[in-house]
KESE-133673 format. One record per residue (C-alpha): residue in three letters; chain; x negated, y, z negated. Coordinates in Angstrom, 2 decimals, padded with zeros to 5 digits. Layout:
BEGIN
ALA | A | X | Y | Z;
...
END
This chain:
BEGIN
UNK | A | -173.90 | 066.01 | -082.88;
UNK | A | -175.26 | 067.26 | -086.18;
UNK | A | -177.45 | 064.71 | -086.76;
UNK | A | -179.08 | 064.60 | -083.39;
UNK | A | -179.99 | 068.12 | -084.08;
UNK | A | -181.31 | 067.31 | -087.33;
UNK | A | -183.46 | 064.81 | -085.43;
UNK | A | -185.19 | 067.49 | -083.28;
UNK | A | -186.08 | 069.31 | -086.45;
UNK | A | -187.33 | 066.70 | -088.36;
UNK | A | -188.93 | 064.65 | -085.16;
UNK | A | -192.06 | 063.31 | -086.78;
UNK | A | -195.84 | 064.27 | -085.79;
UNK | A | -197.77 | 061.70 | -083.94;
UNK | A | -199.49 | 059.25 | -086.26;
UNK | A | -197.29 | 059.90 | -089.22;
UNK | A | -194.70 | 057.51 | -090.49;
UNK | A | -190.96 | 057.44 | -090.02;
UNK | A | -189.09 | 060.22 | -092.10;
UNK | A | -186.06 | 059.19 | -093.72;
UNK | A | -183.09 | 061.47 | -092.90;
UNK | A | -182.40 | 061.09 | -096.93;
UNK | A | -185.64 | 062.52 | -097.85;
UNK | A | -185.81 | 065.11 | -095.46;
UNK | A | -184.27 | 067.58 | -098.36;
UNK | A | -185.75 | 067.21 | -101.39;
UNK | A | -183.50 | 066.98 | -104.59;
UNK | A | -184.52 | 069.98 | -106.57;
UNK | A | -186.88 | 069.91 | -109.56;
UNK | A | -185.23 | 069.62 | -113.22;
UNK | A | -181.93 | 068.62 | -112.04;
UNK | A | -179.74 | 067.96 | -115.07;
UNK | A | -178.47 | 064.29 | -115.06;
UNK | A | -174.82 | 064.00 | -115.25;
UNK | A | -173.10 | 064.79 | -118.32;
UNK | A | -172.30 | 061.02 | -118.96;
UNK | A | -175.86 | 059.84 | -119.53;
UNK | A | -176.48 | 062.61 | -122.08;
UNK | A | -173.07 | 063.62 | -123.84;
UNK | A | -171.73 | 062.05 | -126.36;
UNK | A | -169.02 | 062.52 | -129.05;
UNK | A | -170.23 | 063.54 | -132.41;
UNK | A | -169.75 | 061.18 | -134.87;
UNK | A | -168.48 | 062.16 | -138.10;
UNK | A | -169.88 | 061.87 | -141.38;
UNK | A | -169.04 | 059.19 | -143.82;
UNK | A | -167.53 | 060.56 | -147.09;
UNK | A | -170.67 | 058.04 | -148.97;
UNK | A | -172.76 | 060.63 | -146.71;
UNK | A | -171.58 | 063.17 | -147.96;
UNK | A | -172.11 | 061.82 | -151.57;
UNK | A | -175.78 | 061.02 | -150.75;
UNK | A | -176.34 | 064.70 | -149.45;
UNK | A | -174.79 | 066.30 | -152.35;
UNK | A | -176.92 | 063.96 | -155.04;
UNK | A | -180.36 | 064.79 | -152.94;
UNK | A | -179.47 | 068.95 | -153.26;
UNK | A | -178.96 | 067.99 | -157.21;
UNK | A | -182.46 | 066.25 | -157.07;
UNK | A | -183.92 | 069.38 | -155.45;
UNK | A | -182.58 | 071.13 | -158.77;
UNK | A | -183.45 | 069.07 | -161.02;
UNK | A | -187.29 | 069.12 | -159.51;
UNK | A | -187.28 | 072.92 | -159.83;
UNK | A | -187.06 | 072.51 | -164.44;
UNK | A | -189.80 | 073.06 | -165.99;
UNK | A | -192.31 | 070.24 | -166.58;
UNK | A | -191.30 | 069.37 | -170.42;
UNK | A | -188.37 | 068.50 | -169.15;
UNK | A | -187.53 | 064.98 | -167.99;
UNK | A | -184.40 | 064.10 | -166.15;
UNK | A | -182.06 | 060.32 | -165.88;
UNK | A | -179.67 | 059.77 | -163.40;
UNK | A | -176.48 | 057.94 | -162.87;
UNK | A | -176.68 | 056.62 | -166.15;
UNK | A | -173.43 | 053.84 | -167.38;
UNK | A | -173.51 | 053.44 | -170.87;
UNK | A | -171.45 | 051.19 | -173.00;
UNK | A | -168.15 | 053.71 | -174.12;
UNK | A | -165.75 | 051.46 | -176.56;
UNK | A | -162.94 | 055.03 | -176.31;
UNK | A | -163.21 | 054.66 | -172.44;
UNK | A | -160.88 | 052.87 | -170.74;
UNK | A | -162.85 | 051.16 | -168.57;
UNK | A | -165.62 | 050.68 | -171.89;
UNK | A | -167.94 | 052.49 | -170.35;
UNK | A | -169.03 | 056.01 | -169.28;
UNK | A | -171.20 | 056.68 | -165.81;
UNK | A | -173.41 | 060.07 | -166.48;
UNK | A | -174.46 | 061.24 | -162.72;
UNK | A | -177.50 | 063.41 | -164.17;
UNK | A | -178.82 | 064.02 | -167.67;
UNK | A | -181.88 | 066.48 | -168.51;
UNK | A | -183.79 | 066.18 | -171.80;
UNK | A | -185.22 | 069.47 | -172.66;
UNK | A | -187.24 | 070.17 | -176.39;
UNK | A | -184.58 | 072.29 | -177.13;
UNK | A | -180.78 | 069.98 | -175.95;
UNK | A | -179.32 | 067.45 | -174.13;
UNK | A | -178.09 | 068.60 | -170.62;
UNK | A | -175.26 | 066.41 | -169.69;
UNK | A | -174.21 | 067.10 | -166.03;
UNK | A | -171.22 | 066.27 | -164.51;
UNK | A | -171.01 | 066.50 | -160.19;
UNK | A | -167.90 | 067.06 | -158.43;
UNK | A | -167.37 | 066.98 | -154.50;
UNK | A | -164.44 | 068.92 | -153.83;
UNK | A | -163.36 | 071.84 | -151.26;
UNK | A | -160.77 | 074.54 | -151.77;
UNK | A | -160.30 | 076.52 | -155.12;
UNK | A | -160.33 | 075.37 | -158.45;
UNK | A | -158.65 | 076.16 | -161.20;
UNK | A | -158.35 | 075.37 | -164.74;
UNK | A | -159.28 | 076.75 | -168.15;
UNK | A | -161.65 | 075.06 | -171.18;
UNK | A | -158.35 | 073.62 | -173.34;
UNK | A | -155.90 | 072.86 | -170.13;
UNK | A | -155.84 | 068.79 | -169.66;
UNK | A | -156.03 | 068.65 | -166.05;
UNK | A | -157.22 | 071.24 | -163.55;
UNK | A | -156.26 | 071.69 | -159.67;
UNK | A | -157.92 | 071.81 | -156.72;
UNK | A | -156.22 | 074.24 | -154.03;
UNK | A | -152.80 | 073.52 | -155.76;
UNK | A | -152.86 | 070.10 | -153.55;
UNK | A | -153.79 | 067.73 | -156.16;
UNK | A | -154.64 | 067.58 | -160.13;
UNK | A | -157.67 | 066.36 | -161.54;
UNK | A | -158.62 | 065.37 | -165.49;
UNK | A | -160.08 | 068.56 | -166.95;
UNK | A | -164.10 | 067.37 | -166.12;
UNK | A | -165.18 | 069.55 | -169.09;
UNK | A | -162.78 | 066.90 | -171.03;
UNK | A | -164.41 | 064.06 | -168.81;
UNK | A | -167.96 | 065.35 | -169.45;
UNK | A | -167.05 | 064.92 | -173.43;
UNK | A | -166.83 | 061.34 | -173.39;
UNK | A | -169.87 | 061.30 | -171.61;
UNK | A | -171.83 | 063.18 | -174.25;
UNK | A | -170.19 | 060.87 | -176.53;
UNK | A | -171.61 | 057.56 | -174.73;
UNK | A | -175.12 | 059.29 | -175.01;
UNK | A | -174.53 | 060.31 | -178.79;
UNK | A | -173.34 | 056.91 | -179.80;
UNK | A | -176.52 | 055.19 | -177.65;
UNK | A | -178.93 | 057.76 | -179.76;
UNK | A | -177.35 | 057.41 | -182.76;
UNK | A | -177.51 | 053.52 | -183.14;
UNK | A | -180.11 | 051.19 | -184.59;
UNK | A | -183.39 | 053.01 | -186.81;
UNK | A | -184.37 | 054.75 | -184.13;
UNK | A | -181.29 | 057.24 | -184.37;
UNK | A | -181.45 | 060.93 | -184.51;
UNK | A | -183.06 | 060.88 | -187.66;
UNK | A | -186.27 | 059.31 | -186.07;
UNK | A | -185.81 | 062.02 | -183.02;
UNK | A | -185.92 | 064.55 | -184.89;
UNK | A | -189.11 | 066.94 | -185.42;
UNK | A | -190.68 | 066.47 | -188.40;
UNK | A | -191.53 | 070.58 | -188.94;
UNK | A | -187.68 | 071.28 | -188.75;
UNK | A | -187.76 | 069.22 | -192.71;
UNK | A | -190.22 | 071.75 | -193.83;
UNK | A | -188.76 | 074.87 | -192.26;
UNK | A | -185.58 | 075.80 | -194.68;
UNK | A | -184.21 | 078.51 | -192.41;
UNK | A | -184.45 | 075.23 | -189.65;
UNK | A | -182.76 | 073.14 | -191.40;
UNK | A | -179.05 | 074.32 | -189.49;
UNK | A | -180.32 | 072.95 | -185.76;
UNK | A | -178.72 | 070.15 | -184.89;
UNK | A | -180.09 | 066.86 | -185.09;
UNK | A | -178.76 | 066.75 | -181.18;
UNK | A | -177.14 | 069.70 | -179.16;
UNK | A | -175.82 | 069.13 | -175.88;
UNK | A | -174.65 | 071.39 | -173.36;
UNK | A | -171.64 | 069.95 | -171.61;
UNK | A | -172.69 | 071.20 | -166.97;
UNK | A | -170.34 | 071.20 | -164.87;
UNK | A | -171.31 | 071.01 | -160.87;
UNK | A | -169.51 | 071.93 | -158.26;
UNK | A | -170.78 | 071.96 | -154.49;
UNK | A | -170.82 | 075.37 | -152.73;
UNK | A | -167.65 | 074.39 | -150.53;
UNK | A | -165.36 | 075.37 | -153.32;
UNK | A | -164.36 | 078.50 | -155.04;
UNK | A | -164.26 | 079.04 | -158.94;
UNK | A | -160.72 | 080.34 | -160.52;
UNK | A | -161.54 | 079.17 | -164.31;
UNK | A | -162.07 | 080.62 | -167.74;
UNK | A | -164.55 | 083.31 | -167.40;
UNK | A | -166.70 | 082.10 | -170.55;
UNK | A | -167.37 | 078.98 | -168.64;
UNK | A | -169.79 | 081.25 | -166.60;
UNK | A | -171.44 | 083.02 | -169.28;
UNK | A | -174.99 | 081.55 | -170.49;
UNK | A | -174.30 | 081.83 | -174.31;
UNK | A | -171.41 | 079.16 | -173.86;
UNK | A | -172.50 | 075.61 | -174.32;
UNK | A | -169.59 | 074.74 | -171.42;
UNK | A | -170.60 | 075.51 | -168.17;
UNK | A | -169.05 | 075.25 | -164.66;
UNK | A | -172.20 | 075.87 | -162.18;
UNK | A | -172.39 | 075.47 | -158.33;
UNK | A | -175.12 | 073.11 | -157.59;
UNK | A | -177.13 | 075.56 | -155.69;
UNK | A | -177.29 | 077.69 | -158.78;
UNK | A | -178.19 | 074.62 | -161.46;
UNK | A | -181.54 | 074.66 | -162.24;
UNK | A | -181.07 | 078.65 | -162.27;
UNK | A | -178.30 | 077.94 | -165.56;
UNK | A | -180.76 | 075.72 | -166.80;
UNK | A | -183.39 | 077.61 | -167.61;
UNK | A | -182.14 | 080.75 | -168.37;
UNK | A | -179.47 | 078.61 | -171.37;
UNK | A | -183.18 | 076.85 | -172.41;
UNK | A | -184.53 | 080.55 | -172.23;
UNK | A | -181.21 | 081.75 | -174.68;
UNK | A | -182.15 | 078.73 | -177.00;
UNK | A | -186.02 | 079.66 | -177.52;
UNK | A | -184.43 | 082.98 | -178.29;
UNK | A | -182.21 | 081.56 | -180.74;
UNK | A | -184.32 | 078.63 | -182.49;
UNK | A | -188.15 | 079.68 | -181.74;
UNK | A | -188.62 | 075.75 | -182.93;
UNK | A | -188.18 | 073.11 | -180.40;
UNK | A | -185.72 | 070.64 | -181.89;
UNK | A | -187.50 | 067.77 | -179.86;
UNK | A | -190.97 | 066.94 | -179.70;
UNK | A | -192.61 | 065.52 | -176.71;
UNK | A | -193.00 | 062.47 | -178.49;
UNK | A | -189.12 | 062.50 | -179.09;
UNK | A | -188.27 | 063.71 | -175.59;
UNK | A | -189.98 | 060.25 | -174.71;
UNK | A | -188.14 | 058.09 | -177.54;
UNK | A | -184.69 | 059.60 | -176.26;
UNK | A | -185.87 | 059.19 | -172.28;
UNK | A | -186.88 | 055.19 | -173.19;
UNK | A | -183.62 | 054.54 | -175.29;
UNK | A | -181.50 | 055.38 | -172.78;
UNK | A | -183.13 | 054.27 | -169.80;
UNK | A | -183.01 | 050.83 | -171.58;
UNK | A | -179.12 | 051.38 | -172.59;
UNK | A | -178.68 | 051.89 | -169.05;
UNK | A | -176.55 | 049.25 | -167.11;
UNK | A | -177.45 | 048.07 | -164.09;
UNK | A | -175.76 | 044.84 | -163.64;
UNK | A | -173.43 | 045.11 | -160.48;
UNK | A | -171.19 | 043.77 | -161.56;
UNK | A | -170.19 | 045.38 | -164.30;
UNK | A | -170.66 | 048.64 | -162.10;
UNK | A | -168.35 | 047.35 | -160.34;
UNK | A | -165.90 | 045.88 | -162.92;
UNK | A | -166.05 | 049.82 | -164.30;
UNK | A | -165.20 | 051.07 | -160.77;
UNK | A | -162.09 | 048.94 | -160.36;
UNK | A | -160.96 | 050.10 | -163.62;
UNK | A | -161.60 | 053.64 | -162.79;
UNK | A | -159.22 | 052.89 | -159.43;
UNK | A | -156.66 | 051.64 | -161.58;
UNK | A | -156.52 | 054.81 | -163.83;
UNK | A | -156.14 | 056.55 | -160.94;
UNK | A | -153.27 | 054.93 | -159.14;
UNK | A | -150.53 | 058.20 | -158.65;
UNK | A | -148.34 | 058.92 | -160.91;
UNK | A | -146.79 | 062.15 | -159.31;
UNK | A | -149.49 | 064.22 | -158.57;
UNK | A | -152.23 | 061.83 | -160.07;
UNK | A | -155.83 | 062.50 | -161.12;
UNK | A | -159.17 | 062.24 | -159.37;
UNK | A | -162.62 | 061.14 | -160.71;
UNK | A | -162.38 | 060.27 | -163.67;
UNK | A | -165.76 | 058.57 | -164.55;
END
């Protein structure tokens, strides 16, 4: 009955062609397709993501130094004290006045741990080597590498600082051992390892670049002299770039190694590098 009714409506004019009951009401404009064409379940990211993200914020940092100041990363050095024999620096920062050796951790929750205690925790659910510790055999690897052959840190050094007596107590080489933690964690250490004057720091990676140049601002202060030249800065950037290896598999020989360290023992330990 309906449809014969419909039919009256709907009864075509003479001359025009057929109407199809279908068409007689029009869909309505911007109708949403159904949710199966368009919704899909968010995939999740991949912990190497995650890595990758936190390295590129680190790169933003590092961009932000001044221009003197030239920057290596993920450096793997030869380390004979290391277990593994080597020692894999994720960033370090050559400045006229130290060595910026920076350590990057990845880690959520709290953290806790002072400068002289051998491991530290992370939200009480696991331990982890003390990465101030870790980031001390680093500086080592970079010291023995700089220190080796005639180029060593006699050849670095600048040659003013052998005419200047009151100079002559810089340090051939001063590091300063950086600590980086992303902004997913919360800090429960030694309070001196967020003061400027220390040569220890524990930074959030946000807040890098910031540590950076107000410790290079505390050093001008300190030693008006740079300790490196540009010339040097480029001697110590070359030397290590060519120390540097890249053979995969040795990378990879040094990451097994690294896995086996870390096999649990109780609690065990995480990253160390």
């Amino acid at each position: 009955m309906l449809s014969k009714l419909f039919s009256l409506f709907n009864k075509p004019k003479p001359g025009s062609p057929p109407q199809n009951m279908n068409t007689a009401f029009p869909q309505p404009r911007n109708q949403t397709a159904p949710a199966s064409q368009h919704t899909q379940p968010r995939k999740k990211i991949e912990a190497s993501r995650i890595g990758e993200l936190g390295e590129y914020k680190i790169n933003i940092q590092l961009d932000q130094l001044p221009k003197e100041c030239r920057s290596l990363s993920d450096l793997m050095l030869r380390n004979p004290k290391s277990r593994t024999g080597y020692s894999q620096i994720d960033h370090l920062v050559i400045t006229p006045y130290a060595l910026f050796v920076i350590e990057t951790k990845n880690y959520n929750g709290e953290i806790k741990g002072g400068r002289s205690d051998k491991q530290w925790s992370v939200s009480s659910r696991f331990k982890m080597y003390n990465p101030l510790m870790q980031n001390y055999g680093h500086i080592k690897a970079v010291e023995g590498v700089l220190a080796d052959g005639p180029n060593g840190p006699d050849a670095l050094q600048v040659p003013q600082l052998q005419q200047v007596p009151q100079l002559q107590q810089v340090p051939k080489l001063r590091f300063v051992s950086m600590v980086s933690f992303t902004m997913r964690c919360r800090f429960s250490i030694d309070p001196e390892l967020r003061k400027i004057h220390s040569d220890e720091l524990v930074v959030y990676d946000t807040e890098l670049s910031e540590f950076i140049s107000r410790k290079l601002v505390r050093l001008k202060t300190e030693h008006p002299e740079p300790l490196f030249s540009q010339e040097a800065m480029q001697r110590i950037y070359d030397k290590l770039s060519q120390a540097n290896i890249t053979d995969p598999a040795l990378r990879a020989e040094h990451i097994d190694g690294i896995k086996t360290a870390q096999k649990p023992s109780g609690h065990g330990q995480k990253n160390i590098k």
